[in-house]
N, CA, C and O atoms as CSV, one atom per row, in Angstrom:
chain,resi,resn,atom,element,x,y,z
A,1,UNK,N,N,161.280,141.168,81.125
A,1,UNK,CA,C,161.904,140.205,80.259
A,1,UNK,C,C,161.414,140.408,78.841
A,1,UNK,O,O,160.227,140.669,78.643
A,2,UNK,N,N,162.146,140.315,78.003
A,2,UNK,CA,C,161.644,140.048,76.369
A,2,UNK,C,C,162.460,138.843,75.676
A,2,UNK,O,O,163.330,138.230,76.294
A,3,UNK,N,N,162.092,138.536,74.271
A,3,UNK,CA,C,162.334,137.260,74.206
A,3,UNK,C,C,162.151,137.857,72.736
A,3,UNK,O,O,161.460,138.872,72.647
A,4,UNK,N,N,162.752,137.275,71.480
A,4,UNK,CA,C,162.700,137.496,69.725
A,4,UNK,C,C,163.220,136.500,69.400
A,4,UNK,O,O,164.420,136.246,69.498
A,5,UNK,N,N,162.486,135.908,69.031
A,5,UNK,CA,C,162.536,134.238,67.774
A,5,UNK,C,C,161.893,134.938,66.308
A,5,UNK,O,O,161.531,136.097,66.102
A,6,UNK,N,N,161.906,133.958,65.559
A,6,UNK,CA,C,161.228,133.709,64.725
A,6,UNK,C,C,159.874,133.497,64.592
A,6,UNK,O,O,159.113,133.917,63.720
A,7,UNK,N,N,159.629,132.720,65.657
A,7,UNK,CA,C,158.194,132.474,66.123
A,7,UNK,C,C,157.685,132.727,67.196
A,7,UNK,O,O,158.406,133.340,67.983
A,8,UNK,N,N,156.458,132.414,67.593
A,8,UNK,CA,C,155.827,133.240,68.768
A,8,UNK,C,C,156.007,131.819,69.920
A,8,UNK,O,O,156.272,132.051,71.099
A,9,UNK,N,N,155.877,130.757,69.550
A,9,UNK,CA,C,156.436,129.552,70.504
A,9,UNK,C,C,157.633,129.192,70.850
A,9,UNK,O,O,158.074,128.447,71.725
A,10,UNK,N,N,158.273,130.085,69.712
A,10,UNK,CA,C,160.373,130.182,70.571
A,10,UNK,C,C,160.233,130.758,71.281
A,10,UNK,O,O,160.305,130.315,72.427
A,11,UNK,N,N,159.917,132.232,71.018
A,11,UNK,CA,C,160.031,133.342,71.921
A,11,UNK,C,C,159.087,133.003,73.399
A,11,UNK,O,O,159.461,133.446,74.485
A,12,UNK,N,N,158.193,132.404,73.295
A,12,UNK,CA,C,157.059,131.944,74.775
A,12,UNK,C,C,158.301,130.765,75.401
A,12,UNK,O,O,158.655,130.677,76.576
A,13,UNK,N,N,158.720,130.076,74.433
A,13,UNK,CA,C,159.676,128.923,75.204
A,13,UNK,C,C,161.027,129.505,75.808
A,13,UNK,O,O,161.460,129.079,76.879
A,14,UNK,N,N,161.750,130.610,74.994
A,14,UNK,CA,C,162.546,130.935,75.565
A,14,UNK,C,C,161.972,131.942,76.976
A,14,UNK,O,O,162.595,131.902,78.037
A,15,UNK,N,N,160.996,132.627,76.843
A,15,UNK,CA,C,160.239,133.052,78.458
A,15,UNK,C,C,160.445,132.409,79.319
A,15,UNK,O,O,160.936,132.838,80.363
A,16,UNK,N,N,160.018,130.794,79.050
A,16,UNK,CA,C,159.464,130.183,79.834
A,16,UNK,C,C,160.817,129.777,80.804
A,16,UNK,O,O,160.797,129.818,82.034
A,17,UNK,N,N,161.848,129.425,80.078
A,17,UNK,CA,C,163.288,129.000,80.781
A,17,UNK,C,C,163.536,129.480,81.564
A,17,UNK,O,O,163.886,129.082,82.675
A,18,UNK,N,N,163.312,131.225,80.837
A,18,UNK,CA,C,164.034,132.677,81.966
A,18,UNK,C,C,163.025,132.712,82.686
A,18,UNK,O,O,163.074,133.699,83.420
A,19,UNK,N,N,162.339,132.250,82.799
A,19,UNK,CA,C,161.468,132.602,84.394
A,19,UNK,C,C,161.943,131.443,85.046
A,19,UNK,O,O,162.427,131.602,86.167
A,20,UNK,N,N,161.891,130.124,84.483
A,20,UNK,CA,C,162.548,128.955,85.789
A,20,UNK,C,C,163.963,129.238,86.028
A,20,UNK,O,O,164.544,128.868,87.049
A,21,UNK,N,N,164.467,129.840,85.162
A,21,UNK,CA,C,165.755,130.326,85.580
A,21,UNK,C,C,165.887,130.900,86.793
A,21,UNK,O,O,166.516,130.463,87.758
A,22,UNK,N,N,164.862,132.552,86.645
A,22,UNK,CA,C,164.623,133.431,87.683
A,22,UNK,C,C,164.328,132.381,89.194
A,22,UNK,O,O,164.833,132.368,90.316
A,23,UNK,N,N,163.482,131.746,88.656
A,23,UNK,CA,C,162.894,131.062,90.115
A,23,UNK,C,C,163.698,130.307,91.068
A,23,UNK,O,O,163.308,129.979,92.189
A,24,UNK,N,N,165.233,129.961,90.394
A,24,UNK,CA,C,165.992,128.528,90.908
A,24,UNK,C,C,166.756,129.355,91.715
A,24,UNK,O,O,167.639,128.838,92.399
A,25,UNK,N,N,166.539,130.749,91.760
A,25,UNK,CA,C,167.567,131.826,92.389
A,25,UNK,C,C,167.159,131.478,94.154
A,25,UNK,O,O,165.939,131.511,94.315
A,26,UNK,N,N,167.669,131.273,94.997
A,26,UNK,CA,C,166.808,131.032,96.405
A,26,UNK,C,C,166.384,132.203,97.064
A,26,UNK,O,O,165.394,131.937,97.745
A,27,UNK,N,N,166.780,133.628,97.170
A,27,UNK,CA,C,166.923,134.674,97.008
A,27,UNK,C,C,165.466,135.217,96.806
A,27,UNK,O,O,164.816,135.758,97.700
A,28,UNK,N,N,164.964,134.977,95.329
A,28,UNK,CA,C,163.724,135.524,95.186
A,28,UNK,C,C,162.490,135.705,95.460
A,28,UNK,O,O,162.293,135.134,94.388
A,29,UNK,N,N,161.770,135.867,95.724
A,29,UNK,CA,C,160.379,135.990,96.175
A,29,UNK,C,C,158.888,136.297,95.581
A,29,UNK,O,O,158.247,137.348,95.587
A,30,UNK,N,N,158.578,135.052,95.085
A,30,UNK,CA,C,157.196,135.214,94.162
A,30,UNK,C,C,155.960,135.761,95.078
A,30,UNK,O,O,155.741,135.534,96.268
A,31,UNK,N,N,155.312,136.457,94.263
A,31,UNK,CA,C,154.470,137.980,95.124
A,31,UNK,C,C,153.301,136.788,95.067
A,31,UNK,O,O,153.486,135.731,94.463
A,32,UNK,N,N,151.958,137.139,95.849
A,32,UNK,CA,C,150.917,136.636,96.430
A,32,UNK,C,C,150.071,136.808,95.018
A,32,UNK,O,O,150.117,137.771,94.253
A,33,UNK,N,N,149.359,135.711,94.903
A,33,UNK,CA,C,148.230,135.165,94.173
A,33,UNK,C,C,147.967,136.253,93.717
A,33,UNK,O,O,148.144,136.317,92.500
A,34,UNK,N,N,147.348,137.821,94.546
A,34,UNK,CA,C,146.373,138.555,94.063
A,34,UNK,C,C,146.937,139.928,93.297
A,34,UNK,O,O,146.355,140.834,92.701
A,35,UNK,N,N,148.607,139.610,93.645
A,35,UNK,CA,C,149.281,140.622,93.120
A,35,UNK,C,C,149.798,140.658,91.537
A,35,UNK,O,O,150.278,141.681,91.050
A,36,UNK,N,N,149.669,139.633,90.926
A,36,UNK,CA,C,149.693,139.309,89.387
A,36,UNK,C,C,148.963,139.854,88.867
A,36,UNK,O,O,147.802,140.063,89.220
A,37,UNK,N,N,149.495,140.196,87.922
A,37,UNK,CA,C,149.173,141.455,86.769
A,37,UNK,C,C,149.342,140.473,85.211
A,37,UNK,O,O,150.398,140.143,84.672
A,38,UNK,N,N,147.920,140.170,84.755
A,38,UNK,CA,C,147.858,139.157,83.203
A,38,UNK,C,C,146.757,140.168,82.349
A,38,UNK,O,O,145.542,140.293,82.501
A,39,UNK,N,N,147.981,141.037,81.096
A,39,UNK,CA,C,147.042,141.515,80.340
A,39,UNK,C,C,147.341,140.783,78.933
A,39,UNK,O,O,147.903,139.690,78.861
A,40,UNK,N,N,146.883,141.544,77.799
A,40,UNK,CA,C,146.970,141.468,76.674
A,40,UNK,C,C,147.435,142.555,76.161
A,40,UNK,O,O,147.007,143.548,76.750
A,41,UNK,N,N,148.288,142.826,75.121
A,41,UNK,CA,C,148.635,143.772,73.915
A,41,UNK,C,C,148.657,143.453,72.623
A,41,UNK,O,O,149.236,142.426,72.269
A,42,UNK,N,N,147.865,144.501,71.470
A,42,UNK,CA,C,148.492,144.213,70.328
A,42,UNK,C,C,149.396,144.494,69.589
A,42,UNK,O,O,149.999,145.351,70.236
A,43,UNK,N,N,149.864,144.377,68.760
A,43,UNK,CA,C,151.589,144.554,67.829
A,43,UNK,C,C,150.901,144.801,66.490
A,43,UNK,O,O,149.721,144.695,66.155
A,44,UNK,N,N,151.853,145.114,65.916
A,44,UNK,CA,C,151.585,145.369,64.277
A,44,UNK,C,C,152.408,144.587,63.896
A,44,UNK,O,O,153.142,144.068,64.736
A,45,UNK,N,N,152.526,144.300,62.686
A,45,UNK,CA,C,152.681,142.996,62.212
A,45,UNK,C,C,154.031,143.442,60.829
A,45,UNK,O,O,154.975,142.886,60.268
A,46,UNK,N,N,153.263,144.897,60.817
A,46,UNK,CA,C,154.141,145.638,59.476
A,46,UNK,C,C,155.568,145.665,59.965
A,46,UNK,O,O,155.960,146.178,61.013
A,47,UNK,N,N,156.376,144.962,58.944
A,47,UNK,CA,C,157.496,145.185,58.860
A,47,UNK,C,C,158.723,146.100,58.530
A,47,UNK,O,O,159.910,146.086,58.855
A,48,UNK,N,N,157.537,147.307,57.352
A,48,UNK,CA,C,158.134,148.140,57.058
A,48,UNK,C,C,157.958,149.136,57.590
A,48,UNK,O,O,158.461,150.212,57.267
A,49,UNK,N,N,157.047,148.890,58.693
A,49,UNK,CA,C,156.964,150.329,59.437
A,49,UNK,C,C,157.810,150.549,60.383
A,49,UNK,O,O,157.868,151.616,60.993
A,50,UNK,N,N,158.819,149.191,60.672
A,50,UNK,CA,C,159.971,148.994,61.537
A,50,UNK,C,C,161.172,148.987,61.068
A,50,UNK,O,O,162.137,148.811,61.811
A,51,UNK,N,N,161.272,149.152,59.949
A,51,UNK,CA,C,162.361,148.993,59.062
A,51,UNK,C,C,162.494,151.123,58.103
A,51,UNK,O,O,163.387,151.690,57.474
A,52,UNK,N,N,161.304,151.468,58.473
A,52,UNK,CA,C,161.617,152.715,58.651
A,52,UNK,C,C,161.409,153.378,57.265
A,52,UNK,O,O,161.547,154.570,56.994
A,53,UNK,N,N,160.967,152.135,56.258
A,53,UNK,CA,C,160.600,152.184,55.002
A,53,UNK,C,C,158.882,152.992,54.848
A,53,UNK,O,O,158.362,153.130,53.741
């Protein structure tokens, strides 16, 4: 899933929907406690290094 707001609490809120979204499916199957995978990454922040400038 990815998510692009403006801000970093749109984009976490709009996550948050699409996963209860995902979940309301009856179909699906959330994996066992030990199988979750929680890291961290960092981003750059530069704009113009995305803009190609």
């Amino acid at each position: 899933m990815a998510s692009q707001e403006k801000t970093i609490e749109e984009a976490i809120n709009n996550l948050r929907e699409a996963v209860e979204l995902y979940l309301e499916d009856e179909d699906v199957q959330i994996p066992a406690a030990g199988s979750i995978l929680t890291t961290t990454i960092e981003v750059s922040n530069d704009k113009a290094s995305h803009m190609g400038l």
